[in-house]
MARVO-514825 format. One record per residue (C-alpha): x negated, z, y. Coordinates in steps of 0.5 Angstrom, whole numbers, padded with zeros to 4 digits, always signed. Example, Ala and Ser with C-alpha at 12.3 -4.5 7.8 and 13.67 -1.06 7.14 Angstrom:
BEGIN
-0025+0016-0009 -0027+0014-0002 
This chain:
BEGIN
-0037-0016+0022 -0032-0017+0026 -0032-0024+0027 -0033-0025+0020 -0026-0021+0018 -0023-0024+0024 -0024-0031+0020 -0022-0028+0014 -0015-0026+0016 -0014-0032+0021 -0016-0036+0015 -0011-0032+0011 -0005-0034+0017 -0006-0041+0017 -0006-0042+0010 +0001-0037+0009 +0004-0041+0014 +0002-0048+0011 +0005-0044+0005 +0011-0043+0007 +0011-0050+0011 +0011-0053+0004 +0016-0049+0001 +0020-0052+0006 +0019-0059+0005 +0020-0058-0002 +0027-0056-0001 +0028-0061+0003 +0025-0066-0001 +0030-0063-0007 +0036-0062-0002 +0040-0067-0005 +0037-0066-0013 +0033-0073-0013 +0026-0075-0011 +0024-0082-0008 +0018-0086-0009 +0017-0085-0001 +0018-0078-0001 +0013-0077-0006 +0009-0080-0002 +0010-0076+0003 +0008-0070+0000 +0001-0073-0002 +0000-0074+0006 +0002-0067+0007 -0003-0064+0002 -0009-0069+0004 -0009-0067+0011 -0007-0059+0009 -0013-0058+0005 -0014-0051+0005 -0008-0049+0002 -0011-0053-0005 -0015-0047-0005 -0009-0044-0009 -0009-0045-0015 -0001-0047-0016 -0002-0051-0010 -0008-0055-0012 -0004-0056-0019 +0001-0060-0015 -0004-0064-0011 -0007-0066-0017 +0000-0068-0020 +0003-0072-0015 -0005-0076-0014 -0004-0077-0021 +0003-0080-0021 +0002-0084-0016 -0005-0085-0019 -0002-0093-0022 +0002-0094-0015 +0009-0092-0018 +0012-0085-0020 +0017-0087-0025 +0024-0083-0027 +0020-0078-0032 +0015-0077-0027 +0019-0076-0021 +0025-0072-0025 +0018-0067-0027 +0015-0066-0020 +0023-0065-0018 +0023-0059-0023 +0017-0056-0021 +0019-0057-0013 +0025-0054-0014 +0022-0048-0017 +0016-0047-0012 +0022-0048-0006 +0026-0042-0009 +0020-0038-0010 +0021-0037-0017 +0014-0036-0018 +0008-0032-0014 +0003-0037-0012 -0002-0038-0017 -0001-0033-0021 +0001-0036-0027 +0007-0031-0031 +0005-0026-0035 +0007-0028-0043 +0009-0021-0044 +0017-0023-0041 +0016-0029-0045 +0020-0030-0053 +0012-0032-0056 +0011-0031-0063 +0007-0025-0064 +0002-0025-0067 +0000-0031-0065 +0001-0037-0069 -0006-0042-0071 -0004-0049-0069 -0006-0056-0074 -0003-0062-0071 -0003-0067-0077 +0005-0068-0079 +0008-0064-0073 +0012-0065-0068 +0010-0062-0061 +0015-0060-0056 +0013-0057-0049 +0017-0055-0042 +0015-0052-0036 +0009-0054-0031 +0003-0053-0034 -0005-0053-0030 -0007-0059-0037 -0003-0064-0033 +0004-0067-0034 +0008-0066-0040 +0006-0074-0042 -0002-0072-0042 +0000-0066-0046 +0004-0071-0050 -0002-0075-0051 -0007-0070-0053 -0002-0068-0059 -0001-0075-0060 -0009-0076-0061 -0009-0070-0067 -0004-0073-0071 +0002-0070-0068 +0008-0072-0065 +0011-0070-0059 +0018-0071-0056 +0025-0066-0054 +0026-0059-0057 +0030-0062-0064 +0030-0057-0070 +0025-0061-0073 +0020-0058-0067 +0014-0055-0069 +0012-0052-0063 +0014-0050-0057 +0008-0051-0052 +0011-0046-0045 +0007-0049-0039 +0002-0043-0035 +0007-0044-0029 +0013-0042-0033 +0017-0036-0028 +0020-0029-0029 +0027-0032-0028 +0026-0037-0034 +0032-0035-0037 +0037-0039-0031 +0032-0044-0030 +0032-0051-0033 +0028-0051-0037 +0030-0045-0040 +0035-0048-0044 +0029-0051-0049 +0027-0044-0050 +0033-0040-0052 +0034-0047-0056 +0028-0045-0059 +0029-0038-0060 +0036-0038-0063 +0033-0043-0068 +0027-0039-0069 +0032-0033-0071 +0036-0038-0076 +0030-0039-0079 +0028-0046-0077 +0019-0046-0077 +0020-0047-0070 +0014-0043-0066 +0014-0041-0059 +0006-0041-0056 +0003-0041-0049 +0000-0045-0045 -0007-0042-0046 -0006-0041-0053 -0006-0049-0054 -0011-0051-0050 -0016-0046-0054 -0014-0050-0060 -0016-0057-0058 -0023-0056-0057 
C-alpha cells in the first residue's frame, strides 16, 4: 500500500514538473510572437519523449495537433498562428490543465440553438479537442455549410472546449464580443459551444 501511494505521488511529481517544464518552453517558443518550422519540431520531441504528460487531456491535445501539423512535413502560416495561439494561453496558465471552461462564463445562447448546416456560414475560434480550426472547417464544409472569419453574415460561432476564464483579454475574445454585439443588434448570429457542435454532427 505503501509503495502503491509512493508510485502515486512521485508519479503526480515528475508529471507537475513535466507540467511546468512545458509551460516554460511554450513561453520561450512564444517570447518573440512568432513560430518557426524548427520550433515546432522541437516540441514534437519534447512531447515524444515526455509521454506521460499525455495523460493529460490538454496536453494530449496539443500533442496530437503538433503530430497533425507536421503530419504533411510543413507547418504552414495558419497552422503555426493556431498553435502560437494555443502556447500563449498554456504559457500564461490561462487555462487549468485539462479542464475544459465551464460554458456558464461564456456568452452561449441559452436555450441552446438545434444546429442544420445547409446554406449556413459557420465560424469557430479557440482551441478545440475536434481538432484544428481547418478540420472543424472541413466537417461544416461536408454538410453543406460554409466556414470563414466572424462576419455579420456568420451564422454560427462555434467557441473551442478549451476556451479560458480570461476570454474577454485573450485573442480570440475579439470574435466573441463581435459576435455578442451583433447578436444584440439583431443579426441571427448564435454563440454555442464546442460540445454542442459536435453532438450535431453524428
Amino acid at each position: 500500500m505503501t509503495e502503491e501511494f509512493n508510485n502515486r505521488v512521485g508519479g503526480d511529481r515528475i508529471s507537475s514538473r513535466q507540467i511546468d517544464e512545458l509551460i516554460g518552453i511554450s513561453r520561450g517558443l512564444v517570447a518573440d510572437g512568432h513560430i518557426n518550422q524548427s520550433e515546432v519540431e522541437f516540441l514534437q520531441k519534447w512531447l515524444a519523449a515526455n509521454l506521460e504528460v499525455s495523460g493529460q487531456p490538454l496536453v494530449r491535445v496539443l500533442y496530437n495537433r503538433v503530430n497533425e501539423i507536421l503530419a504533411d512535413g510543413v507547418a504552414d502560416e495558419e497552422e503555426k498562428s493556431e498553435l502560437l495561439d494555443t502556447l500563449s494561453r498554456f504559457s500564461n496558465r490561462d487555462f487549468e490543465i485539462g479542464e475544459p471552461l465551464k460554458s456558464t462564463s461564456l456568452p452561449l445562447c441559452s436555450p441552446t440553438p438545434a444546429l442544420t448546416f445547409p446554406g449556413l456560414r459557420y465560424t469557430f475560434t479557440g482551441t478545440f479537442n475536434f481538432g484544428q480550426r481547418k478540420h472543424c472547417e472541413a466537417a461544416v464544409i461536408e454538410r453543406g455549410a460554409t466556414a470563414g472569419g466572424i462576419a455579420q453574415k456568420t451564422n454560427v460561432l462555434v467557441i473551442g472546449v478549451y476556451a479560458t476564464e480570461s476570454w474577454k483579454h485573450s485573442s480570440f475574445g475579439n470574435k466573441i464580443l463581435q459576435a455578442v454585439e451583433w447578436r444584440e443588434q439583431g443579426y441571427p448570429i448564435s454563440i454555442v459551444s464546442e460540445e454542442h457542435w459536435v453532438g450535431h454532427l453524428k
